[in-house]
C-alpha positions, 0 to 999 in steps of 0.5 A: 552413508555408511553403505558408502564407505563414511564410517566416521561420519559425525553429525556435523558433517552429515548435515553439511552432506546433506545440505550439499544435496538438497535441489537447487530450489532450496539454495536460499534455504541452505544458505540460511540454514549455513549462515544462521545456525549452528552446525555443531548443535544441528541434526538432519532431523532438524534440517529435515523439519525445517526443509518440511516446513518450507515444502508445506508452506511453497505447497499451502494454498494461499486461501488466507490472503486470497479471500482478504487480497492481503488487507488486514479485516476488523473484528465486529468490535473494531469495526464498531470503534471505528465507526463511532470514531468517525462519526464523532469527528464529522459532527465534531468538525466546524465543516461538514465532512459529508462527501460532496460532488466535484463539478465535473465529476473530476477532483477539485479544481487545483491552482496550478503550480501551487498559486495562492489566490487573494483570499490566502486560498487556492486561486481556483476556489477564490471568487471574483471581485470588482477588479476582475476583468472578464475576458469574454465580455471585457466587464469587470465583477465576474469572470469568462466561466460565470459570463452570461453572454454566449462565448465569444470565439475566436481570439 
């Protein structure tokens, strides 16, 4: 700089320069650099250092978060805790915690718009009573779904 004609550079106002100078790429990394630090303790070499850092962080290939897809793996120990962990709670439940099949292939059947059945339970898991009226064959106990006459069509 001094080739220039900045005989009286001090280091403060070099790395101010030298900030002015940088790509705009980097204007986030300046505008740290500008708010964050100190200008009197700084040196463009530790301007230098930190621009290096985030060059060969933009310039690492993510192999690290490509092979995992960004999730956090166990180590074997962890894994083997989490494991007994699991299983202890599904022997210790009063019901099973054993997947089972949805009918349908589909989720659980769902009261819609959060009813409460009878039984203080959702109104799709409740099971017919003598009161319940089929509305296909029009005799009470069960419902048109577990009717074992052919549907009736038509309305």
């Amino acid at each position: 700089m001094a080739r220039n004609g900045d005989t009286d550079l001090m280091a403060e106002r070099a790395v101010e320069k030298f900030l002015r100078c940088m790509p705009k790429r980097y204007v986030h990394i300046v505008n740290s650099i500008e708010t964050l630090l100190d200008f009197e303790q700084l040196t463009v070499e530790d301007v230098i250092g930190r621009l290096k850092a985030v060059q060969d962080r933009e310039q690492a290939p993510n192999s690290e978060q490509g092979a995992t897809g960004g999730k956090l793996l166990y180590t074997m120990e962890q894994w083997r805790a989490f494991d007994k962990k699991m299983k202890e709670e599904g022997s210790s439940s009063s019901g099973s915690k054993e997947h089972h099949r949805c009918p349908r292939g589909g989720k659980e059947e769902k009261a819609p718009w959060g009813q409460v059945g009878a039984d203080g339970g959702t109104a799709g898991k409740r099971k017919a009573t003598q009161n319940d009226t089929c509305n296909n064959c029009g005799r009470t106990g069960h419902w048109a779904k577990d009717c074992h006459l052919p549907p009736r069509h038509g309305g």
